[in-house]
C-alpha positions, 0 to 999 in steps of 0.5 A: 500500500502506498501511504500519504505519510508527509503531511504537516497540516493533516492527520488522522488522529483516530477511527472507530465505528465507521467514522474518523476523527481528522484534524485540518489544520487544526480544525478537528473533523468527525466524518464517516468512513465504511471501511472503519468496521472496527471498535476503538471506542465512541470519538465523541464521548474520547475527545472534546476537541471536534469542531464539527460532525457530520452526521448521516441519515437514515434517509440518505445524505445528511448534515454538518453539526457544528460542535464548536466555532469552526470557519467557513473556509480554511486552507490546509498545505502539503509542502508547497501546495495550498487547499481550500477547505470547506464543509461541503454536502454528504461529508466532504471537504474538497479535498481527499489527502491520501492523493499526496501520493499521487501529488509527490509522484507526479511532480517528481515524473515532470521535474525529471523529465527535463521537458515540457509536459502538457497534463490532461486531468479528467473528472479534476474535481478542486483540483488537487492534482492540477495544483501538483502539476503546475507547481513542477513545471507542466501546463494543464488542461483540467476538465470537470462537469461541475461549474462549483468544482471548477471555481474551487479548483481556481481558487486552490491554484490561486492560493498556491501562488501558480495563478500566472502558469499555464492551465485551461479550465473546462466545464465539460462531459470528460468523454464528449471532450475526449472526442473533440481533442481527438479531432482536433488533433491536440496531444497530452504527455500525461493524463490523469482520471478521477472517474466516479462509480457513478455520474452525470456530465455537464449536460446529464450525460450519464457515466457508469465505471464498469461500463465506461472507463476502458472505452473512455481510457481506450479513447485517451490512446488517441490523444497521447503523445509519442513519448507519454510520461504517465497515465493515471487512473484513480479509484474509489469503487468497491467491489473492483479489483486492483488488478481489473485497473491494472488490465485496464492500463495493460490492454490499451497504453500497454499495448502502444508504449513501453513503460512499468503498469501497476496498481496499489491501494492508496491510504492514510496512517492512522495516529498512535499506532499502526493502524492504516485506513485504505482510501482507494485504489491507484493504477498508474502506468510511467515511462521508464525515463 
């Protein structure tokens, strides 16, 4: 497992009973999680510090309860990265940490390849690896069918000092756009994918991951350069195998490009153990170079 285990600004201080106790930059979270099936105690009654919980419904969603003064917004670093963090509907906050790795690996791929890189970034969200991306140096083409993520997205790269670098935002259904580069003919060195299990594009477009990632992934083969630096493709579906991923990547850029195929769950240390909580999975194909 790969572990995002160079952060400063956040934690993951504890996790018991489907939920985990986080801090944001000081800011202490209580959201749930479903892959915390065990019994460490109950957060609330451990710890006097939460700021907030999100508290689920039986229903479905739910709703922040606010425990004490916590901001509207705040900004978290990881290294030289700046994030705008914020309370947002069904339990998120815009931000998913365990993506450091991903972040570290990408930066560190555009830096050494001593070249310049052009990065396609596919369901892109706030825009975490769109920050990582330009802060090495690489120009950035960050697609997402939500205006709101789009905005966030801009804020992040501003909080991050990279506003003067080279990144186009598009508010687009990923496969029609895919479609429009191909003929278009523009080429990418790098792209990277977020799909979720399920989703709706820009104009309703319906999106499906068993039925329509390898023909999506398929159809990125042909708005890949000559020399393709990485490609990336993240997960957060249950139920599909590390490996399903791994084939993925092996019967479409493997078949046209050299380079090292894997997959690897991706997670976050747990505090005061070695308790690890899996937040995913990450396939990557890379250049040898």
């Amino acid at each position: 497992m790969m572990l995002a285990k160079e952060w400063k600004d956040y934690e993951i201080l504890d996790a018991s009973n489907g939920e985990k106790l986080e801090s944001w930059s000081g800011v202490v979270l209580l959201r749930p999680d479903p892959q915390i099936i065990w019994d460490n105690g109950n957060l609330i009654d451990k710890y006097n510090s939460i700021n907030a919980h999100y508290i689920r419904s039986n229903k479905g969603g739910g709703h922040w309860e606010n425990l004490k003064k916590t901001p509207d917004r705040w900004i978290v670093s990881y290294k030289s990265l700046k994030f705008n963090i914020k309370q947002m509907g069904f339990k998120h906050t815009g931000l998913f940490p365990e993506q450091a790795v991903n972040w570290d690996f990408m930066i560190d791929k555009i830096k050494k390849s001593n070249r310049d890189i052009k990065v396609l970034n596919l369901f892109a969200y706030t825009g975490g690896a769109t920050v990582a991306c330009l802060s090495a140096g690489a120009s950035v083409v960050h697609v997402d069918s939500s205006r709101g993520m789009i905005d966030w997205a801009k804020e992040n790269v501003i909080s991050s000092g990279l506003e003067d670098k080279s990144v186009r935002f598009l508010v687009d259904d990923v496969v029609k756009f895919v479609k429009r580069e191909i003929r278009r003919g523009n080429k990418y060195d790098a792209i990277i994918m977020d799909p979720p299990s399920y989703g709706r594009g820009a104009n309703g477009e319906v999106w499906d991951i068993e039925r329509d990632l390898f023909n999506l992934v398929n159809l990125c083969m042909d708005i890949l350069s000559d020399e393709p630096l990485f490609f990336i493709i993240n997960s957060y579906t249950t139920g599909l195998s590390k490996e399903v991923f791994t084939n993925v990547l092996k019967t479409t850029i493997g078949k046209k490009h050299n380079g090292k195929i894997y997959s690897e769950e991706i997670g976050l240390p747990i505090k005061g153990g070695d308790l690890v909580l899996p937040c995913g999975i990450c396939s990557r194909y890379e250049s040898y170079e």
